[in-house]
C-alpha positions in Angstrom: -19.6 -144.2 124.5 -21.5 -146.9 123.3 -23.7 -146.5 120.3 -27.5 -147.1 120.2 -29.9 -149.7 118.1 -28.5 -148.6 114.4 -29.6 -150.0 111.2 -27.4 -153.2 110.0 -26.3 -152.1 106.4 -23.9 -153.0 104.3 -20.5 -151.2 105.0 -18.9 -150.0 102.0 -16.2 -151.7 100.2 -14.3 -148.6 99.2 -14.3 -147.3 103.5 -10.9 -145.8 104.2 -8.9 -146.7 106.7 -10.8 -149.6 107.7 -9.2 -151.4 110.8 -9.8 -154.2 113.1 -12.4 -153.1 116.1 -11.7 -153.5 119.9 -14.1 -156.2 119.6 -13.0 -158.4 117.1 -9.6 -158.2 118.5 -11.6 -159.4 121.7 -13.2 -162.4 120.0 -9.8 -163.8 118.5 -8.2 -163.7 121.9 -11.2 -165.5 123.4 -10.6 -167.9 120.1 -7.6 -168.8 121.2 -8.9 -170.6 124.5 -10.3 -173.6 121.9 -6.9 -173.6 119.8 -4.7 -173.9 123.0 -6.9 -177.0 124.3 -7.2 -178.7 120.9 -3.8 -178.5 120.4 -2.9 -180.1 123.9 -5.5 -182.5 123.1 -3.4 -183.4 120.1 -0.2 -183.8 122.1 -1.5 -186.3 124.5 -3.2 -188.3 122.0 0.1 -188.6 119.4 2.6 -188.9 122.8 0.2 -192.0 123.6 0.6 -193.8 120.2 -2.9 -192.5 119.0 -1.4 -190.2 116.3 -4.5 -191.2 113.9 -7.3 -190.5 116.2 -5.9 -187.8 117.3 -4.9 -186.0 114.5 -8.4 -187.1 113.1 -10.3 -185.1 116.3 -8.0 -182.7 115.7 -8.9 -181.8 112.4 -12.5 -181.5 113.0 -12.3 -179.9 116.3 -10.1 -177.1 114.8 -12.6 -176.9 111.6 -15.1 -176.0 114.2 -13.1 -173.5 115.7 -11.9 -171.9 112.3 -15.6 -171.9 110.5 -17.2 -170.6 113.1 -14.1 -167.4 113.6 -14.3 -167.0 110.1 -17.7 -166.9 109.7 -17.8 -164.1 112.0 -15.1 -162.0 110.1 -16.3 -162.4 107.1 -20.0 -161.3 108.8 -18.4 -158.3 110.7 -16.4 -157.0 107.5 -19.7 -156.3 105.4 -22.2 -155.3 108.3 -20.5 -154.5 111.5 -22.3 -151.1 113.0 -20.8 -151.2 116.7 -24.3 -150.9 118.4 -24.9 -152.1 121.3 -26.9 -155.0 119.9 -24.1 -156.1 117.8 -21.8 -156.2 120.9 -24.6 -158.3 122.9 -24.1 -160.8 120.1 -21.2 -161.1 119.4 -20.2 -161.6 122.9 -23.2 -164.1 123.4 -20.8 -166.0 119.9 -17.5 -165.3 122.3 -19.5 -167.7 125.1 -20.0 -170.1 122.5 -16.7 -170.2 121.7 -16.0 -170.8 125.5 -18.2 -173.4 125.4 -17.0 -175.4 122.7 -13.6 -175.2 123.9 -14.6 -176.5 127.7 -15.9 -179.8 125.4 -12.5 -180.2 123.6 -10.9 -182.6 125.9 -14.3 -184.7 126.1 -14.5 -185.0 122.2 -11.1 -186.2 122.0 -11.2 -189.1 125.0 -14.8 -189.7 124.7 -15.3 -189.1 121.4 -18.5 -187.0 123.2 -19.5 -184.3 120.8 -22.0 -182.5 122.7 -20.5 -179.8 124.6 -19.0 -179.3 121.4 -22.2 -179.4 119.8 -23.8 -176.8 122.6 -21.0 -174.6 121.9 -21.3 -174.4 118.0 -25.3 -174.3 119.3 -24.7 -171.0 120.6 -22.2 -169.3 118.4 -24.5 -169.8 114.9 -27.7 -169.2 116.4 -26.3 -166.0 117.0 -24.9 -165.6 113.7 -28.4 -166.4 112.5 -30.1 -163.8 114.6 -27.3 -161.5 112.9 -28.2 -162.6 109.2 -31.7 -162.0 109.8 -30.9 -158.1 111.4 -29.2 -157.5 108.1 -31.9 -159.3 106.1 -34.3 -157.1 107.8 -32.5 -153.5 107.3 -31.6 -154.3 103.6 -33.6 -152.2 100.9 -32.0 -154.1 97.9 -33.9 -157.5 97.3 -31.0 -159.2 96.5 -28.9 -158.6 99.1 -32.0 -159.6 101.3 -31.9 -162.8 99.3 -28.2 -163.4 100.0 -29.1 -162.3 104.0 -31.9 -164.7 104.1 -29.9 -167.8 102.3 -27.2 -167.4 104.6 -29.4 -167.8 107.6 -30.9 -170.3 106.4 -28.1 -172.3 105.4 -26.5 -172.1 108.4 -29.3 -173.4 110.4 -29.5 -175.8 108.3 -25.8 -176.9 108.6 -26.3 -176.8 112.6 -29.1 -179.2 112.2 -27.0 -181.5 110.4 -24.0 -181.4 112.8 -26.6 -183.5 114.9 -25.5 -186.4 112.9 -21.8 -186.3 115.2 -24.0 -187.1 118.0 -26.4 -189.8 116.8 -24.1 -191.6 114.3 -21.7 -194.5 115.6 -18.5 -194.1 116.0 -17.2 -195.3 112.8 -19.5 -193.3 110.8 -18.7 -189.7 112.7 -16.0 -189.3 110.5 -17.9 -189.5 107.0 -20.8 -186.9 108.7 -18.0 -184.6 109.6 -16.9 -184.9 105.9 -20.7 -183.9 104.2 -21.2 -181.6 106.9 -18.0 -180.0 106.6 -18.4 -179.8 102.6 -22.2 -178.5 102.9 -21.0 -175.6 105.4 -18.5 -174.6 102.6 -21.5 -174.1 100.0 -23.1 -172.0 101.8 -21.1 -169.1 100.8 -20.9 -170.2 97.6 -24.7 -170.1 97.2 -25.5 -167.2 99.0 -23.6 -164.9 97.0 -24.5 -165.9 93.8 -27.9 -163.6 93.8 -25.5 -160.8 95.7 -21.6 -160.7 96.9 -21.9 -159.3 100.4 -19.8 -155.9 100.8 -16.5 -157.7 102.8 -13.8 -155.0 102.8 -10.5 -156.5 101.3 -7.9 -154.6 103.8 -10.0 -155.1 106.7 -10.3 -159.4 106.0 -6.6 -159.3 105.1 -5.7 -157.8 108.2 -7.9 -159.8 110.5 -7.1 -163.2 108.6 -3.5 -161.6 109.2 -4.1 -161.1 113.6 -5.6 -164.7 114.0 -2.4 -166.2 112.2 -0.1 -164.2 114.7 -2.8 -164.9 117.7 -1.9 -168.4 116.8 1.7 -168.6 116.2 1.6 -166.8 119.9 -0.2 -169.9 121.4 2.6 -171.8 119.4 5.7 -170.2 121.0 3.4 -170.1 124.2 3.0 -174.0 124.1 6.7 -174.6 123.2 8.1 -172.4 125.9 6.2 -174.0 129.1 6.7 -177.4 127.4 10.6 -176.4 127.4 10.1 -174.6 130.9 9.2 -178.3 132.2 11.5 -180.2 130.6 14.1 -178.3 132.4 13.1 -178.2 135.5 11.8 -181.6 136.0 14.1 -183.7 133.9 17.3 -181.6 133.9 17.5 -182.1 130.3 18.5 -178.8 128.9 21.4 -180.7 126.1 18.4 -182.4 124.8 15.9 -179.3 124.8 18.0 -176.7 123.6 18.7 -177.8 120.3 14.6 -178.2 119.9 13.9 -174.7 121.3 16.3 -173.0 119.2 14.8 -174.4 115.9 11.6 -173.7 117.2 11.9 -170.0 117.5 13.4 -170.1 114.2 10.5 -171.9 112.5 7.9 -169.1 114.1 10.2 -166.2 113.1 10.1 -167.7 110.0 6.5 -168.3 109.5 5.8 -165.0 110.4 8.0 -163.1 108.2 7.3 -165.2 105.1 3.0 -165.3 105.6 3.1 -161.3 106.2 6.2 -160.6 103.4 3.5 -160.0 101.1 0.9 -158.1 100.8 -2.5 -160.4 100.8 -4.9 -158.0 100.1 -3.8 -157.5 96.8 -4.9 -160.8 96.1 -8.5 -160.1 97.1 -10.1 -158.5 94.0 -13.5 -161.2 93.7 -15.7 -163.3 95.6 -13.5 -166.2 94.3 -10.4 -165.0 94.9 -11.1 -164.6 98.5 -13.5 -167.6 99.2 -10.0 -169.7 97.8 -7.7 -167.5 99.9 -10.1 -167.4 103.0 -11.1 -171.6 102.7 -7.6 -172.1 102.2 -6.4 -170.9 105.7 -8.0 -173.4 107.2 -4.9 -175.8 106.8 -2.6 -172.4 106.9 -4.0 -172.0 110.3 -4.0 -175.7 111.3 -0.7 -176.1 110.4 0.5 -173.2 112.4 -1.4 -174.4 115.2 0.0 -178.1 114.9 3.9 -176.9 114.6 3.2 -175.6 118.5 1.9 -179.1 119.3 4.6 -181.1 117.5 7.4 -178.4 119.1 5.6 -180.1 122.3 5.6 -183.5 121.4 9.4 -183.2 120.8 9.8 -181.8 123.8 8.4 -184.9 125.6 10.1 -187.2 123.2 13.3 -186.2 124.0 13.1 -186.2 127.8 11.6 -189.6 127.7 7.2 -188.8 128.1 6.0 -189.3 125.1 5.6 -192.8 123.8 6.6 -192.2 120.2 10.6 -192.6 118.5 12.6 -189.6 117.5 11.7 -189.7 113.7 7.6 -189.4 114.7 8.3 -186.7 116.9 10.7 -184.8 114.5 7.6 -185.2 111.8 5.2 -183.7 114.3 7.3 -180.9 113.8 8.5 -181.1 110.0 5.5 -181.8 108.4 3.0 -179.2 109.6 6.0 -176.3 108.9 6.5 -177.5 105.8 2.8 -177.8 105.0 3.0 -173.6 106.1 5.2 -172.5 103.7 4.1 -174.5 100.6 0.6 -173.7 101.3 1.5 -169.6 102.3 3.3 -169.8 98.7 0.5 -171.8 96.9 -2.1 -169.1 98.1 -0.7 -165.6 97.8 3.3 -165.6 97.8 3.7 -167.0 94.3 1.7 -164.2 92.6 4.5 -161.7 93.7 7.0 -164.1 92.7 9.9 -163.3 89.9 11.4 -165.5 88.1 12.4 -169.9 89.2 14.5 -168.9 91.8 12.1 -166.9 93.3 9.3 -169.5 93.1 11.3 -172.1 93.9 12.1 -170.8 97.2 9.5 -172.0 99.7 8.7 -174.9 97.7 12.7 -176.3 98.3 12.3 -175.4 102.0 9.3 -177.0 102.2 10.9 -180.5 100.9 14.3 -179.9 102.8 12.1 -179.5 105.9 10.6 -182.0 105.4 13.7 -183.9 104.8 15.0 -182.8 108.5 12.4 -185.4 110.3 15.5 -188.0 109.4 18.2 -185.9 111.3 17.5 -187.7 114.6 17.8 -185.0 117.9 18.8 -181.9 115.3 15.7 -182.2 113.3 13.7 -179.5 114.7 16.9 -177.5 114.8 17.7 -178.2 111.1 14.3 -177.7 110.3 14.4 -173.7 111.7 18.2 -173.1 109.7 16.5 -174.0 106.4 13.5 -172.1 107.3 15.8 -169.1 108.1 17.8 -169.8 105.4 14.8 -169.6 102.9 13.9 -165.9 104.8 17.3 -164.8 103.8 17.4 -166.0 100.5 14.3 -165.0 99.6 14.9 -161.5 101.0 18.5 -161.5 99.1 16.8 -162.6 95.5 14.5 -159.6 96.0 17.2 -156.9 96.7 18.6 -157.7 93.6 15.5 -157.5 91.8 13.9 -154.5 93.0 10.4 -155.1 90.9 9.8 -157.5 93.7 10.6 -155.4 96.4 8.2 -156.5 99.6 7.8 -159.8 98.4 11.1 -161.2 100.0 10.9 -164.7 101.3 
């Protein structure tokens, strides 16, 4: 039964048992919707020959997408009360989302921002309207400062994403930049009068089902890309060796990003704001392996305008970026000893090394990436102080 019009306080930091809502499982799925058409966006442009624009549009479509999801996470783990006015919002930030991603295919042929724009409009008014509730119930001052900064910041921001509308074409790029640097302070200067009350488990966890919501849309992409390659081009010598290595690359980035255990890393504000900021390229990069798995499909049965090595590199680089930047963030810090440390770093480089083994790249590419799961899982059996932090 839904809950009436509650105060919006601060949830406490030491809550038991503190899980992912209904809801917020909700708004990643919806989330999803703007991943899936960026990243087809991103395999027309590179099979077209416009791998620099579009990997360009990519980047700040899907910095959209992930600021505005995280945002809301990091929102919902300090103040989330599961009234009924909290739902209205949040699914009024879910239509945003909807929004945006019905823009995504404009931005990248156009270069028209402002469904886009609308979108984003929508989701951080919203968020406003839910800084300012929380502002409004707080009884200490300086969490009402932190409330009122964030709002304010925020609207702020939007006003300056204006700029990716008025500027010219060859300036968007540099906007995106300032904006994209000034949304990133505003955490960092809201919470230095108060830290809001985020829940360490709780961010863990949801940062945790938006990486597997997304490595979903990756095997998702890969499979119908596969699918049609078969049945319209009869080409299942060519496909099979790139849809084995696939599935080995998203075992593999699953086991090694959940191996450890991330909220152990989460102890201060600037522990997680470098964790949290950081899975913005975690998350691309997962994103874009589903995109490149796509763009060798299409290579290899002739549709895609782009040789073998490109469309092995669409692959190799963005799951070699995944592990080195999964180890860089958390996995090191529960890391034994050089041979320990040194695995997903050498993967990373043999990976990337792969883009020069012509048809069998992608397939190469998932054997090392499986091989580093089973070394990584072998060093820690015989090192039981590591124990959970194989890979």
């Amino acid at each position: 039964m839904t809950r009436p019009l509650l105060p919006l306080t601060a949830r406490s930091r030491e809550e038991a048992h503190r899980a992912a809502t209904p809801l917020e499982l909700f708004f990643d799925l919806c989330f999803v919707v703007a991943v899936a058409q960026a990243g087809a966006e991103l395999v027309h442009a590179v099979a077209e020959g416009h791998g620099g624009t579009g990997i360009a549009n990519y980047a700040m479509v899907f910095f959209a997408i992930w600021w505005a999801w995280m945002n809301f996470s990091w929102f919902a783990s300090a103040y989330d009360n599961d009234d009924v006015l909290y739902r209205v919002v949040t699914l009024v930030q879910i239509a945003g989302v909807l929004i945006l991603a019905a823009g995504v295919s404009r931005a990248f042929e156009e270069h028209d921002f402002l469904v886009v724009y609308l979108g984003y409009l929508v989701m951080r008014l919203a968020l406003v309207f839910q800084w300012t509730r929380a502002a409004h119930h707080a009884t200490d001052p300086a969490e009402r400062t932190m409330c009122h900064r964030y709002a304010g910041g925020v609207l702020l921001c939007q006003v300056g994403w204006l700029g990716l509308l008025l500027a010219p074409g060859a300036a968007r790029p540099w906007v995106f930049l300032v904006m994209a640097l000034a949304e990133l302070s505003v955490p960092l200067y809201a919470e230095r009068v108060a830290p809001s009350a985020w829940h360490a488990h709780h961010i863990a966890e949801r940062y945790g089902l938006f990486t597997i919501i997304v490595l979903g849309e990756t095997v998702a992409a890969a499979t119908v890309a596969v699918k049609s390659g078969i049945v319209e081009n009869d080409a299942l010598d060519e496909l099979l060796p790139i849809a084995a290595g696939g599935l080995l690359l998203v075992f593999a980035a699953w086991w090694i990003y959940f191996v450890v255990p991330a909220h152990d890393r989460l102890t201060s504000s600037r522990q997680a704001f470098l964790w949290g900021y950081g899975h913005y390229l975690i998350l691309m990069s997962a994103a874009a392996i589903g995109a490149g798995l796509e763009i060798a499909v299409e290579q290899a049965v002739g549709e895609a305008h782009v040789s073998t090595l490109s469309a092995s590199a669409a692959v190799t680089i963005p799951s070699a970026l995944f592990l080195l930047l999964v180890w860089l963030l958390h996995a090191r810090y529960f890391k034994v000893g050089t041979a320990q440390q040194l695995v997903l770093p050498v993967a990373a480089l043999a990976i990337l090394m792969c883009s020069f083994a012509g048809r069998w790249a992608v397939l190469a590419a998932g054997l090392v990436a499986a091989a580093a799961v089973a070394t990584g899982v072998t060093l820690t059996a015989r090192n039981p102080a590591t124990r959970g932090a194989g890979a």
